[in-house]
C-alpha positions in Angstrom: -36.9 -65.1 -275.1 -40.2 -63.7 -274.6 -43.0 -62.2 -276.3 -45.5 -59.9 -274.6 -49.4 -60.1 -275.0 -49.0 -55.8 -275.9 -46.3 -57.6 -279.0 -47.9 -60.2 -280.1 -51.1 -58.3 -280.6 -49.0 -55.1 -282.7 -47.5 -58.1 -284.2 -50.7 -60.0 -285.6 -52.0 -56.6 -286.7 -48.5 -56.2 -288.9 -49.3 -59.6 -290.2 -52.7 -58.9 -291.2 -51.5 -56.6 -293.9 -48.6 -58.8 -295.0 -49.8 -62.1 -297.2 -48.5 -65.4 -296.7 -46.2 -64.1 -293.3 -45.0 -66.8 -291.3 -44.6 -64.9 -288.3 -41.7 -61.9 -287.0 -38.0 -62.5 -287.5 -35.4 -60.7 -285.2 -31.6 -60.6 -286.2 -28.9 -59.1 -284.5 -26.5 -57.8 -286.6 -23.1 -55.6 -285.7 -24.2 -52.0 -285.7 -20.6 -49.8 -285.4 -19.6 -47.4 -282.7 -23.5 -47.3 -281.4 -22.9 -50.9 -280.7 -25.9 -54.0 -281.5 -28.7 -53.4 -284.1 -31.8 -55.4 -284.3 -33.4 -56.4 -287.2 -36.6 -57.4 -287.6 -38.3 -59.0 -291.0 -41.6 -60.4 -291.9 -40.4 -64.0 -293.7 -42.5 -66.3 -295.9 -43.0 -69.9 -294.5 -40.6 -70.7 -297.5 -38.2 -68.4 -296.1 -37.9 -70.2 -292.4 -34.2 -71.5 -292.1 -33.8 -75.0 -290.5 -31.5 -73.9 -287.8 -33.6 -71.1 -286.3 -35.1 -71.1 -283.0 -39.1 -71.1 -282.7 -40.8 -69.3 -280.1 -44.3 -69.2 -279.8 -46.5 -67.1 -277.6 -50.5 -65.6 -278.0 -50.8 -66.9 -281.6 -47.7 -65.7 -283.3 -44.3 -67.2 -284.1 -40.9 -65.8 -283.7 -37.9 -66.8 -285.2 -34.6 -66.2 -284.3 -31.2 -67.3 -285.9 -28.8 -69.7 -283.3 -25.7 -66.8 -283.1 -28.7 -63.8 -282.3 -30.1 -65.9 -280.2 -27.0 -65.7 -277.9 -27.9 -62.5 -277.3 -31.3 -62.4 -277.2 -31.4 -65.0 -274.6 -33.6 -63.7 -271.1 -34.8 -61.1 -273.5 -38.6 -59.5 -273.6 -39.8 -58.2 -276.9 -42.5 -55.3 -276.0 -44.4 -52.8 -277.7 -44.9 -49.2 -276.8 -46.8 -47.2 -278.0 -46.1 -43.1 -276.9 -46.6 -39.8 -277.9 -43.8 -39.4 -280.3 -44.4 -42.6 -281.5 -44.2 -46.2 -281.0 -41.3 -48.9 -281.2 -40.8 -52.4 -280.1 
């Protein structure tokens, strides 16, 4: 999995506001009929499980548990920023 630089800056800025953050957290989680949801938390440093995966890139951490990470693997995490809003 990979972070982009256009992320990892949105995701320092979200940081900033939040005390004590260790970093993003992205889950996938069943979603119904619309299929996969992604879920994506701000966790404490006390809140970091010992089994998830670490990925670092431009100064922020991501974690991801070891069954999302199944299917986040040869993903890109991106943020976009357009007109009627903006999303990673």
């Amino acid at each position: 999995m990979t972070v982009t630089e256009t992320a990892a800056n949105q995701i320092k800025s979200i940081m900033e506001s939040v005390s004590s953050c260790a970093g993003l957290r992205i889950a996938i989680a069943g979603g119904g009929c619309s299929g996969f949801k992604y879920d994506f938390e701000l966790p404490t440093s006390g809140e970091i499980e010992d089994d998830d995966n670490v990925f670092e890139s431009f100064g922020i951490k991501v974690f991801v548990d070891p069954i999302s990470l199944e299917y986040l693997k040869g993903s890109e995490l991106e943020w976009k920023q357009e007109v009627f809003g903006a999303r990673f």
